[in-house]
N, CA, C and O atoms as CSV, one atom per row, in Angstrom:
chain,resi,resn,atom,element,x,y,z
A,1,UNK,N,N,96.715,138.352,109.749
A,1,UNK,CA,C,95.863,137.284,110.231
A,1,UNK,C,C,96.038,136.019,109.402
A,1,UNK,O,O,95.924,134.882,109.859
A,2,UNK,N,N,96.316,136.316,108.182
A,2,UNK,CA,C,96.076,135.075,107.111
A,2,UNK,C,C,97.766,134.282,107.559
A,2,UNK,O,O,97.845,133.061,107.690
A,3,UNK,N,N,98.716,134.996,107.703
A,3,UNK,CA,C,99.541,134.296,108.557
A,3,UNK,C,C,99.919,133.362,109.825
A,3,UNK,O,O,100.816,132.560,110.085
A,4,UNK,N,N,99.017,133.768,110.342
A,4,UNK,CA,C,98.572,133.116,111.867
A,4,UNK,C,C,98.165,131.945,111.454
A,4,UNK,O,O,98.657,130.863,111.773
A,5,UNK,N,N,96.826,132.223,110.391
A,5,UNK,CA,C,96.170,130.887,110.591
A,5,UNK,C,C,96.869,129.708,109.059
A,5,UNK,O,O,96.445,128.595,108.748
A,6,UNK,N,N,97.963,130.471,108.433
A,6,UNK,CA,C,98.697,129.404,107.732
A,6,UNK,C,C,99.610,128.915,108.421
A,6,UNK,O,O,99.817,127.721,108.204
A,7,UNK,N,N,100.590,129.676,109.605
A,7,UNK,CA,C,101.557,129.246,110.625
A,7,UNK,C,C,100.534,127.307,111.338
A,7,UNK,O,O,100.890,126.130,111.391
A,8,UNK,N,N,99.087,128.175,111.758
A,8,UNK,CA,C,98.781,127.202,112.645
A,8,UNK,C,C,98.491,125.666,111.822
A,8,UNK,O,O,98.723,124.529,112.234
A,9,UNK,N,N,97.982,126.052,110.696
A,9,UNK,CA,C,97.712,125.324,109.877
A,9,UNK,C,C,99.269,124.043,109.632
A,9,UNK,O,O,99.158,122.822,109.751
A,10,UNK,N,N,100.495,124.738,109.307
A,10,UNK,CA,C,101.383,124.094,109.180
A,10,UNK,C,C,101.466,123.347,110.680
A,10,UNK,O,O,101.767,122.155,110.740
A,11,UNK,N,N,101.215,124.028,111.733
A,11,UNK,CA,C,102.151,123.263,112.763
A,11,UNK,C,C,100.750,121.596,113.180
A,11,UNK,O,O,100.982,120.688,113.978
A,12,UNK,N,N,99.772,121.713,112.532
A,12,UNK,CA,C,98.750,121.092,112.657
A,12,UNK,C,C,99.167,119.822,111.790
A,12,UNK,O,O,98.987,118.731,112.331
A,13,UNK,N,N,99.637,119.840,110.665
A,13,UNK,CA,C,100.048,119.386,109.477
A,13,UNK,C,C,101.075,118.683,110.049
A,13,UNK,O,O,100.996,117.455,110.030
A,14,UNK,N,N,102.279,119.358,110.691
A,14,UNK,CA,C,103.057,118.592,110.926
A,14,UNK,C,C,102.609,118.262,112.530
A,14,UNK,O,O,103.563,117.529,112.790
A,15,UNK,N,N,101.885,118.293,113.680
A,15,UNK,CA,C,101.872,117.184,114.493
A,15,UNK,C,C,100.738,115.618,113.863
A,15,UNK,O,O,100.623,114.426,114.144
A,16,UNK,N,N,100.130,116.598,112.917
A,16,UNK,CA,C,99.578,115.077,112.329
A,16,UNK,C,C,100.807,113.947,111.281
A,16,UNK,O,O,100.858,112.725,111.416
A,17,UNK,N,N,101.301,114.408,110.721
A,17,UNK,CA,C,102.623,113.963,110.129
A,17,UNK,C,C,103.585,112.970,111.282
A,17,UNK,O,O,103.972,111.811,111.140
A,18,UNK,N,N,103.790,113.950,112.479
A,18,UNK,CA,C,104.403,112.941,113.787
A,18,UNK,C,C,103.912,112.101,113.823
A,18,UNK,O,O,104.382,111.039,113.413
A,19,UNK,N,N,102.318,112.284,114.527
A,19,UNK,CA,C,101.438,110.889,114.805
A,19,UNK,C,C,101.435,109.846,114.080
A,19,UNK,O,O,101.501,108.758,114.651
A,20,UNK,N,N,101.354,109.907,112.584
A,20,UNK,CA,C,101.452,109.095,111.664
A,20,UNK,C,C,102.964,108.154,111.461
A,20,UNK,O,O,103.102,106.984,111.105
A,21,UNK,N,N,103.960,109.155,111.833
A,21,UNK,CA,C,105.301,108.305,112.292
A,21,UNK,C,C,104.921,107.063,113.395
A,21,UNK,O,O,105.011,105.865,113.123
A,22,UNK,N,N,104.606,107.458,114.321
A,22,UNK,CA,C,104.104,106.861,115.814
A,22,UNK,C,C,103.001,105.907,115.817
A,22,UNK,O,O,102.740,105.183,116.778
A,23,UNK,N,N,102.208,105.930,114.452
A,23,UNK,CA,C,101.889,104.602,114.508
A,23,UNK,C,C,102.148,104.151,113.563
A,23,UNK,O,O,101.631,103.051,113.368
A,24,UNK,N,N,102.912,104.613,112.642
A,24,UNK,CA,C,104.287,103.356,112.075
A,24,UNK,C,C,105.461,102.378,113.125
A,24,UNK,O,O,105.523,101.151,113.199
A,25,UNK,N,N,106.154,103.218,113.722
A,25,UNK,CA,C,106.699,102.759,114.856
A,25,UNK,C,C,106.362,101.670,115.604
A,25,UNK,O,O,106.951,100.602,115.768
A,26,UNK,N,N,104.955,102.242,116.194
A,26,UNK,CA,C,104.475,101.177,116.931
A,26,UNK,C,C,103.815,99.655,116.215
A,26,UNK,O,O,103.658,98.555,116.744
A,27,UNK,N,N,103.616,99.974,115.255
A,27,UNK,CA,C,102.636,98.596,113.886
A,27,UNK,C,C,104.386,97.843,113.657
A,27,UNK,O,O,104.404,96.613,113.633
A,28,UNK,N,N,105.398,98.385,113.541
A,28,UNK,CA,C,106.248,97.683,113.575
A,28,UNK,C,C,106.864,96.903,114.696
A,28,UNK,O,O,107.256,95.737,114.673
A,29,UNK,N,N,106.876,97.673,115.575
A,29,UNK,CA,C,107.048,96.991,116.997
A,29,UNK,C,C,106.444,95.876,117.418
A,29,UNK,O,O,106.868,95.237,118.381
A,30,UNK,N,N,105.070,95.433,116.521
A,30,UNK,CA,C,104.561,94.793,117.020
A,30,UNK,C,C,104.910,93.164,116.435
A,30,UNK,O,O,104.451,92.114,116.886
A,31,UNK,N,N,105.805,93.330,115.367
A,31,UNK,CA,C,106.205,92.577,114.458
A,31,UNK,C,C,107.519,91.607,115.251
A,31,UNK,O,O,107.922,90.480,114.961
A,32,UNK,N,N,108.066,92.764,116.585
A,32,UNK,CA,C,109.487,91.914,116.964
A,32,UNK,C,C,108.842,91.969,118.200
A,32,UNK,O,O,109.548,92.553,119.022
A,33,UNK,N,N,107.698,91.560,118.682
A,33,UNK,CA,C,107.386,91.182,119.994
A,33,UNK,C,C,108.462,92.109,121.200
A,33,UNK,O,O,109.511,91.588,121.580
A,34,UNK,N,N,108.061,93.407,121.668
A,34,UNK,CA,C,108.912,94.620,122.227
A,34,UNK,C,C,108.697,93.930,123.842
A,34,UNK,O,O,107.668,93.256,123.882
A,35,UNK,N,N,109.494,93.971,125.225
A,35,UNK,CA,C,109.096,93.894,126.077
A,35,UNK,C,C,108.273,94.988,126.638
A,35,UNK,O,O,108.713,96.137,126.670
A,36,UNK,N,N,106.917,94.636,127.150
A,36,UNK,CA,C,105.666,95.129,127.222
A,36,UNK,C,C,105.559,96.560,128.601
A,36,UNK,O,O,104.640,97.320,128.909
A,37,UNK,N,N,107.234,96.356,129.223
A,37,UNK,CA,C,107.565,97.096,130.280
A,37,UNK,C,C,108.619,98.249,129.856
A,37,UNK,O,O,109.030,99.207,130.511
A,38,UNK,N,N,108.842,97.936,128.867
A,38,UNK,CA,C,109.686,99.148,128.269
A,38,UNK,C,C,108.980,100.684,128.484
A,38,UNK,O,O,107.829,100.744,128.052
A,39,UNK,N,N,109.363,101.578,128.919
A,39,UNK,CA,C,108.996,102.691,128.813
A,39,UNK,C,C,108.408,102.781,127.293
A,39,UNK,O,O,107.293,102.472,126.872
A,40,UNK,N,N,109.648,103.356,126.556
A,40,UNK,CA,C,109.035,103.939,124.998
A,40,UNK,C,C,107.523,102.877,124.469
A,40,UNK,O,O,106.482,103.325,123.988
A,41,UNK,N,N,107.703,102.060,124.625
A,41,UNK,CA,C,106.878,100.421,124.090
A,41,UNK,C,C,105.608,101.007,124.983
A,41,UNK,O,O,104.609,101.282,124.318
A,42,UNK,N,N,105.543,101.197,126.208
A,42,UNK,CA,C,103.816,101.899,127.213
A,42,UNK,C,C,103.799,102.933,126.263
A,42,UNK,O,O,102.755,103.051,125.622
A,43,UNK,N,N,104.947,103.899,125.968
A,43,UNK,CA,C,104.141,105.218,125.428
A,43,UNK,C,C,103.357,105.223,124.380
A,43,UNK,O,O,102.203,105.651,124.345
A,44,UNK,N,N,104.204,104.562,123.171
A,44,UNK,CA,C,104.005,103.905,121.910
A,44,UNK,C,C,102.085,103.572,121.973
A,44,UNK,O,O,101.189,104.172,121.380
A,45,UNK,N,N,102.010,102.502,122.847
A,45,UNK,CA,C,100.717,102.146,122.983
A,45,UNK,C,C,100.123,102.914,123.575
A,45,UNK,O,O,99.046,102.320,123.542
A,46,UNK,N,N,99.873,104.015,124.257
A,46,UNK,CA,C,99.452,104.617,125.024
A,46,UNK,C,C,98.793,105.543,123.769
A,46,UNK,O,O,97.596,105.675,123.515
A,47,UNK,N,N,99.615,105.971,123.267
A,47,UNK,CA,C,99.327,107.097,122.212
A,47,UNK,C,C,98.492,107.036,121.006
A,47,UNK,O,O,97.884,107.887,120.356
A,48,UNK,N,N,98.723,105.173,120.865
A,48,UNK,CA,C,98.176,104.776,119.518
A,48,UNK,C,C,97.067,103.608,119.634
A,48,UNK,O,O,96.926,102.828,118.693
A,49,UNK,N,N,96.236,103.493,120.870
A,49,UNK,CA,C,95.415,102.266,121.347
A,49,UNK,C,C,94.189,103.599,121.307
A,49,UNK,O,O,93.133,103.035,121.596
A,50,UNK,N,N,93.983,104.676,121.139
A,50,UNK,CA,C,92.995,105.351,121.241
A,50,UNK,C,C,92.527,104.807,119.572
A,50,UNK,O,O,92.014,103.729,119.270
A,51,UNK,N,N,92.855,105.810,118.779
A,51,UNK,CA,C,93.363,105.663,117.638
A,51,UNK,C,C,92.632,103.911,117.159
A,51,UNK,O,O,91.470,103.629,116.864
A,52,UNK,N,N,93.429,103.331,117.216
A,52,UNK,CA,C,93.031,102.336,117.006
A,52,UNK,C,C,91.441,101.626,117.506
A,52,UNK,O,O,90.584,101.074,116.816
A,53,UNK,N,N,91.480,101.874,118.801
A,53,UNK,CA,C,89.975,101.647,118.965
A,53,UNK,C,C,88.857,102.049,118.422
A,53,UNK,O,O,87.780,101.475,118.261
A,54,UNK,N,N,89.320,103.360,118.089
A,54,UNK,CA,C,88.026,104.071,117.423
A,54,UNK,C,C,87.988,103.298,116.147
A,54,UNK,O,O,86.867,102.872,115.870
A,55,UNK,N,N,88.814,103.051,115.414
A,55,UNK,CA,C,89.047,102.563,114.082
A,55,UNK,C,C,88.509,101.071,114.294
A,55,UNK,O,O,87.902,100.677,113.299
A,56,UNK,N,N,88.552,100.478,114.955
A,56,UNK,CA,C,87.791,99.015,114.799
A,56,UNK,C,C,86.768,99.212,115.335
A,56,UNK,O,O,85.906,98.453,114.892
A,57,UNK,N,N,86.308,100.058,116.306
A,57,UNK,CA,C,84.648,100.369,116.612
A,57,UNK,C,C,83.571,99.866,115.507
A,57,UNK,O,O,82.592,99.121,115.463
A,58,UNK,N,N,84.514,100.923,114.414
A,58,UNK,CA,C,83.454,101.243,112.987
A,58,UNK,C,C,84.067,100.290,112.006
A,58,UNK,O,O,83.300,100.141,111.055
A,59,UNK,N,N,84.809,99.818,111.926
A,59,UNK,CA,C,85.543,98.971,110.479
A,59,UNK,C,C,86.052,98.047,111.323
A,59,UNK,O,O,86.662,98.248,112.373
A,60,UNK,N,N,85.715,96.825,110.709
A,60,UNK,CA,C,86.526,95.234,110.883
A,60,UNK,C,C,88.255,95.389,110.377
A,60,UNK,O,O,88.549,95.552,109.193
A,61,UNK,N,N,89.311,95.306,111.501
A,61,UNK,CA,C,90.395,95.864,110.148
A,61,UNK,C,C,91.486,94.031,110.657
A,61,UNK,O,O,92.672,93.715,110.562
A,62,UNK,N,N,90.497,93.467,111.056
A,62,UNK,CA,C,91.751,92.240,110.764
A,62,UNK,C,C,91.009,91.293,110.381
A,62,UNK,O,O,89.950,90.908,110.877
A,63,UNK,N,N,91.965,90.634,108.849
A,63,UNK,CA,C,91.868,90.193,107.635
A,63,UNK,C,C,92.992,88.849,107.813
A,63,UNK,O,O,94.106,88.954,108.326
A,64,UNK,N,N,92.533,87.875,107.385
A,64,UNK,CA,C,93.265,86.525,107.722
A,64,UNK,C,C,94.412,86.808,108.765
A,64,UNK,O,O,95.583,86.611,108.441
A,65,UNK,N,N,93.916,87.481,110.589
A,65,UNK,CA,C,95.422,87.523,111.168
A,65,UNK,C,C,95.895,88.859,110.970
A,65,UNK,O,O,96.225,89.355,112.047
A,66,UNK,N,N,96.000,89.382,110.304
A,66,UNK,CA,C,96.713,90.886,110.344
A,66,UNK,C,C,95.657,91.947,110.086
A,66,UNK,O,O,94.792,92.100,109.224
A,67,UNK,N,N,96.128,92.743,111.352
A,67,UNK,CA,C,95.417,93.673,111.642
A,67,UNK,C,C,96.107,95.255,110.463
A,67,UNK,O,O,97.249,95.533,110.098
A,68,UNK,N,N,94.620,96.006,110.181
A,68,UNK,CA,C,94.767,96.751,109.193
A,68,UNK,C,C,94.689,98.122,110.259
A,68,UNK,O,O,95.103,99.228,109.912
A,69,UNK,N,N,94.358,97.969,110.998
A,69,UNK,CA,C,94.007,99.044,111.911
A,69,UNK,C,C,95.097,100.148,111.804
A,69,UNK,O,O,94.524,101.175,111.440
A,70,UNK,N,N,96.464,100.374,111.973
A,70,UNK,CA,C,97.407,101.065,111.620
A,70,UNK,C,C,97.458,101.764,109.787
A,70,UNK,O,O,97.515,102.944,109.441
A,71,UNK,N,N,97.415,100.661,109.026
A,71,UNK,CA,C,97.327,101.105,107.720
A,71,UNK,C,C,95.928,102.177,107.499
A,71,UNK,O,O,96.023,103.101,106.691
A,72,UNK,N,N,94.917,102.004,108.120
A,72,UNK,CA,C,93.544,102.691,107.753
A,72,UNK,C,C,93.851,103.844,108.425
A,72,UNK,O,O,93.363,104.793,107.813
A,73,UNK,N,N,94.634,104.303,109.731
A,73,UNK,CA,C,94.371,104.929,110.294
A,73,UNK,C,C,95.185,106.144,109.963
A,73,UNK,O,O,95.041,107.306,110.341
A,74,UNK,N,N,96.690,105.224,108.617
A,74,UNK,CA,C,97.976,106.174,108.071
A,74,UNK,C,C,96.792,106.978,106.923
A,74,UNK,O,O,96.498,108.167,106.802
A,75,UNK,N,N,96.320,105.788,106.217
A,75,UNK,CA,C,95.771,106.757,104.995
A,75,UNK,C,C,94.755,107.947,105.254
A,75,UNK,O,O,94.753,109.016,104.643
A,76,UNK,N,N,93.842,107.548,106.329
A,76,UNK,CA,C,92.959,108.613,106.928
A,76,UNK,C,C,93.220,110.140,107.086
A,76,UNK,O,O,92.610,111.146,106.722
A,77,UNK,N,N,94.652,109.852,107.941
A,77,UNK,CA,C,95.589,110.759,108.028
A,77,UNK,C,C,96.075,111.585,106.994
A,77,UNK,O,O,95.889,112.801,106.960
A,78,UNK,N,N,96.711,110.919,106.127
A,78,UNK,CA,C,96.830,111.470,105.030
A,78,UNK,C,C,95.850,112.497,104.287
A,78,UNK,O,O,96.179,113.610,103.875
A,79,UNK,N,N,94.376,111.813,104.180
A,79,UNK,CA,C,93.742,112.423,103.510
A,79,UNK,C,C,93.402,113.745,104.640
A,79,UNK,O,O,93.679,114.829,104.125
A,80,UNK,N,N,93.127,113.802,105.364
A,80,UNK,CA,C,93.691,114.846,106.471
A,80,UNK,C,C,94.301,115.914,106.232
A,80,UNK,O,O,93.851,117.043,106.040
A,81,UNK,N,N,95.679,115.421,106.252
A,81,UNK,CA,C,96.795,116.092,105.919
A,81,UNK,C,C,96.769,116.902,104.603
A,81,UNK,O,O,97.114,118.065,104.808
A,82,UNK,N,N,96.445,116.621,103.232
A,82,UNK,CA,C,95.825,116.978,101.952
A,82,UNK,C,C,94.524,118.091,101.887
A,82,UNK,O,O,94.499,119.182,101.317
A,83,UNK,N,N,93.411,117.385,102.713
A,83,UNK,CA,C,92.779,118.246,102.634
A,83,UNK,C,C,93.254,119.751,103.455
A,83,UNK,O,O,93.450,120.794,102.831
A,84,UNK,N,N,93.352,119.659,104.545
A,84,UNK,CA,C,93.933,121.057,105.202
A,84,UNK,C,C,94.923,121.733,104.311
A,84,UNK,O,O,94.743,122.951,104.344
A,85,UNK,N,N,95.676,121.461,103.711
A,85,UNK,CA,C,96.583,121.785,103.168
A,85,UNK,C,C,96.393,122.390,101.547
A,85,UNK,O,O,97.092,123.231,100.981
A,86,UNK,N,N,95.237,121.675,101.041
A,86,UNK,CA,C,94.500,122.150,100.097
A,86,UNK,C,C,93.767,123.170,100.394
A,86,UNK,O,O,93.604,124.036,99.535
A,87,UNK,N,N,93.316,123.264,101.350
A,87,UNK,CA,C,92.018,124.374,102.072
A,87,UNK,C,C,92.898,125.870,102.309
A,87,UNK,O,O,92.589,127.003,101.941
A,88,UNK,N,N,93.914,125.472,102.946
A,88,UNK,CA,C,94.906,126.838,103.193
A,88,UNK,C,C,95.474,127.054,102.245
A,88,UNK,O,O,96.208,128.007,102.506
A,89,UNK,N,N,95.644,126.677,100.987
A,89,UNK,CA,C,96.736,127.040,99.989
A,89,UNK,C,C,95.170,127.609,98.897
A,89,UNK,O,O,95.326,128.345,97.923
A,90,UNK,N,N,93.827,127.102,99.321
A,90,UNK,CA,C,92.663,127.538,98.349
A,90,UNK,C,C,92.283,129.457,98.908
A,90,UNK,O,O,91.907,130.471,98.319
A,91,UNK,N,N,92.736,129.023,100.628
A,91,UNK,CA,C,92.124,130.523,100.889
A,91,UNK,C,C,93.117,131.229,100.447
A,91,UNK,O,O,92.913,131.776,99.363
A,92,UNK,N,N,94.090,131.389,100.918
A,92,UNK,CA,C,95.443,132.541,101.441
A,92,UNK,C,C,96.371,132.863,99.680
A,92,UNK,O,O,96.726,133.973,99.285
A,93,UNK,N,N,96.527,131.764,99.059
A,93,UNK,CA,C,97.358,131.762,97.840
A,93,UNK,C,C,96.451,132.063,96.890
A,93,UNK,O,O,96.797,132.149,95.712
């Protein structure tokens, strides 16, 4: 059992790890003005305008012009990523 739930644990770890790629990707994209009809460019936003909304709901994240919304939402993640990873290596190891 304690396998199962360290397997799931990793694969959790790493789709949060993806996401966090994906809104790197996209925070850069936004830097070379992408055409707005591009397939990948809809998905990009599609995936990462949730995300982001929630995050300016509760926190102001643009600061003279640049929006922080991507950066708050990497470190969040992170701490995320740490804690689970701390939690499964506290039970099982």
């Amino acid at each position: 059992m304690s396998e199962l739930i360290i397997g799931l644990g990793g694969i959790l770890v790493n789709l949060i790890d993806v996401y966090i790629w994906i809104i790197i990707i996209a925070a850069l994209l936004t830097w070379v003005n992408p055409d707005p009809n591009n397939p990948i460019v809809q998905i990009l936003y599609r995936l990462t305008e949730p995300a982001y909304k929630l995050t300016r709901r509760y926190i102001p994240t643009v600061f003279n012009g640049i929006d922080l919304a991507p950066l708050i939402i990497v470190i969040a993640l992170q701490v995320v990523m740490i804690v689970i990873q701390a939690t499964l290596r506290s039970l099982f190891y």
